[in-house]
C-alpha positions as CSV (number, residue, x, y, z in Angstrom):
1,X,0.0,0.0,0.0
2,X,2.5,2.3,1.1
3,X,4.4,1.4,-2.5
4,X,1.1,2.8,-4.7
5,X,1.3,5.9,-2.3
6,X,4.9,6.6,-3.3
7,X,3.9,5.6,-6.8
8,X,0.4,7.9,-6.6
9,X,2.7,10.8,-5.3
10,X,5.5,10.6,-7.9
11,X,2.5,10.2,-10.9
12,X,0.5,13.5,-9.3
13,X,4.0,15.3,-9.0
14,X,4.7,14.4,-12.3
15,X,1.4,15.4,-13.6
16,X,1.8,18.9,-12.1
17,X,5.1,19.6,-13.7
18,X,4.1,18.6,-17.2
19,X,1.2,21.6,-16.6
20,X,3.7,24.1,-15.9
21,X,5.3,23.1,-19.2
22,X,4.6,25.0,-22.5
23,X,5.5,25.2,-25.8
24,X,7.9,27.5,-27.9
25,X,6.0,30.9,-28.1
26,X,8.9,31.9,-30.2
27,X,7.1,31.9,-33.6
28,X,9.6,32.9,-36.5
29,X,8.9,36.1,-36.2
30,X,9.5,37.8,-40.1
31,X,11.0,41.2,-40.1
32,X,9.1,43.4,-42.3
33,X,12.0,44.0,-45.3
34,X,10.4,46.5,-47.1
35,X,11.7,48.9,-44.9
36,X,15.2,48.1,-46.0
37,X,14.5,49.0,-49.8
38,X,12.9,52.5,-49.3
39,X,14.7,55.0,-50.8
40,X,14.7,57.7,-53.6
41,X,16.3,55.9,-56.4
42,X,18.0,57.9,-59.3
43,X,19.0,56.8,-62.9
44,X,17.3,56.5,-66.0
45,X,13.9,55.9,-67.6
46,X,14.0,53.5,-71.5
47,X,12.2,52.5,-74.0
48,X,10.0,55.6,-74.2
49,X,12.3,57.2,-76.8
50,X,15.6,56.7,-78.4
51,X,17.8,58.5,-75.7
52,X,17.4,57.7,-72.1
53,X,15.5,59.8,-69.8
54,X,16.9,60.8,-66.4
55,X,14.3,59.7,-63.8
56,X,13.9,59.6,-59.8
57,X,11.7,56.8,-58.4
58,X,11.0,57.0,-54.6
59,X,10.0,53.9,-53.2
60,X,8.5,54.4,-49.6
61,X,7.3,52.2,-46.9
62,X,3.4,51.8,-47.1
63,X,2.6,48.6,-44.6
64,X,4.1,46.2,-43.9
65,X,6.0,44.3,-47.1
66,X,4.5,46.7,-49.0
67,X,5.9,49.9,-50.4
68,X,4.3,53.0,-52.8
69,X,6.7,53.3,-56.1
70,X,6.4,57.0,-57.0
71,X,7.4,58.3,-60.3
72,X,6.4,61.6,-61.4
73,X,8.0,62.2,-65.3
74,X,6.6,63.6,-68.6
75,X,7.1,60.3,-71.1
76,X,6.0,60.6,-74.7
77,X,4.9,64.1,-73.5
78,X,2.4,63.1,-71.3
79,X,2.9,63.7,-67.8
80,X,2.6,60.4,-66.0
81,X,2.3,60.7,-61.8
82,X,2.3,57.3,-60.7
83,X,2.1,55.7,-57.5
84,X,1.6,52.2,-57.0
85,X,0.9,50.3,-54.3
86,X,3.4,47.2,-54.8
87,X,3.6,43.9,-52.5
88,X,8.0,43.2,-51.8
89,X,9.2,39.6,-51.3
90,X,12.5,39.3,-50.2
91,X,15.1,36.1,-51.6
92,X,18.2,35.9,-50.6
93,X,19.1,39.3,-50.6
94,X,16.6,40.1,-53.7
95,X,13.9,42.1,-53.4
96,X,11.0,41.4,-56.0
97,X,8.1,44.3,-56.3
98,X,4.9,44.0,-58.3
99,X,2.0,45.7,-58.4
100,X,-1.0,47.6,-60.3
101,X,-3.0,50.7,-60.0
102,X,-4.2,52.8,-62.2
103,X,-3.4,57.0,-63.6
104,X,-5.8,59.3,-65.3
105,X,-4.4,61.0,-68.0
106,X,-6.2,63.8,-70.0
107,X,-6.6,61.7,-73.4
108,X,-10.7,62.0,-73.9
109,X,-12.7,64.3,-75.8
110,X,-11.5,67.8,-74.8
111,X,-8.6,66.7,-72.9
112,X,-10.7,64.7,-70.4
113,X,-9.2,62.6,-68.2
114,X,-9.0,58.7,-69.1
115,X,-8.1,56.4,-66.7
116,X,-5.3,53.9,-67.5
117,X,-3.7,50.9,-66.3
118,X,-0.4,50.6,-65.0
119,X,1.5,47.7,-63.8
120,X,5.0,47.4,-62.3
121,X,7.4,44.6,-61.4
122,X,11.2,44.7,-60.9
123,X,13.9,43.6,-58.2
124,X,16.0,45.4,-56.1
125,X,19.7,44.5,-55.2
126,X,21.1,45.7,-51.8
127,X,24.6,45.3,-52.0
128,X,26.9,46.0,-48.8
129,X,30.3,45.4,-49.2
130,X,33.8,47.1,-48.9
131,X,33.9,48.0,-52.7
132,X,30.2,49.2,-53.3
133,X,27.2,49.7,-50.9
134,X,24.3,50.7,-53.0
135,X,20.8,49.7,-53.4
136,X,20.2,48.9,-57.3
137,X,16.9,48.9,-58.9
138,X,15.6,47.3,-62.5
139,X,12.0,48.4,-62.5
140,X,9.9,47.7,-65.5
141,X,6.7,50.1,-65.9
142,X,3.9,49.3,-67.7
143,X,1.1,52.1,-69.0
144,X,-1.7,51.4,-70.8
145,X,-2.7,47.9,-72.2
146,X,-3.9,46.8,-75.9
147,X,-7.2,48.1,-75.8
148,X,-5.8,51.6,-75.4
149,X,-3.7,51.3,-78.5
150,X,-6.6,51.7,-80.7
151,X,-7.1,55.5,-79.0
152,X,-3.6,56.6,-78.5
153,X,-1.6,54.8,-80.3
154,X,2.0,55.5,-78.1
155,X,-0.1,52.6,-75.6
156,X,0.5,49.9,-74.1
157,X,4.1,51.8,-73.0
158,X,6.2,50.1,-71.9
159,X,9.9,51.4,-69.8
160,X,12.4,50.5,-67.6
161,X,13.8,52.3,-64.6
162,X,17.7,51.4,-63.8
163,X,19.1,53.5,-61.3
164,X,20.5,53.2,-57.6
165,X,20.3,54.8,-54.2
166,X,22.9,54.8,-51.3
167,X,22.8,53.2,-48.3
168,X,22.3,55.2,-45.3
């Protein structure tokens, strides 16, 4: 008898310390990377005509892994203010943006405004190193779609951004 009290004892002492157990609350916790590709980003716009065009796109934190890619630039004489909200994964040091939104741009009857699509994708590079510490961007831009070609026929328009910003 005085065994299954030792052996009751040991089992209820056991039982409480498995209940003050728990498990890993340490989730992998992400860090929200998009904050580590904001910056204003200079170089140059192609593809909308035979000589490059010098450009500034400023990429700035919106949520999180998400930024707003602002460009503000006349192309093909049409001033195009664009700011799209774009989702960021991060690979391996890689930063891949995409996203779509939409402009209006005065190309109705009378100059009234039409409103056009625009989609962008790209990568950004953040290289830190003892030779070069830059961010690098390849951004392509896309304005208008098929559709529109049939009313203004510089559409679907389609450039590239290249250009870098420092680290700070």
């Amino acid at each position: 008898m005085k065994v299954n009290k030792n052996l009751f004892f040991i089992l209820f002492v056991s039982v409480i310390c498995l209940g003050f157990t728990a498990c890993n609350n340490d989730d992998d916790k992400q860090t929200d990377y998009a904050h580590n590709i904001v910056a204003n980003y200079t170089g140059t716009l192609s593809g909308a005509s035979e000589v490059p065009i010098p450009a500034t796109i400023a990429i700035e934190h919106s949520a999180p892994y998400k930024v707003n890619l602002k460009l503000n630039q006349t192309i093909a004489g049409l001033p195009i203010n664009i700011t799209c909200p774009t989702d960021v994964i991060e690979k391996d040091g890689k930063y891949s943006l995409s996203g779509n939104t939409t402009i209006d741009l005065p190309l109705g009857e009378n100059g009234a405004p039409v409103s056009i699509p625009v989609e962008v994708t790209g990568n950004v590079t953040v290289t830190t190193d003892a030779v070069i510490s830059a961010k690098v961007a390849l951004i392509t831009i896309k304005v208008g779609n098929a559709a529109l070609q049939a009313v203004v026929p510089v559409f679907p328009l389609t450039v590239v951004f290249s250009g870098a910003a420092p680290l700070i």
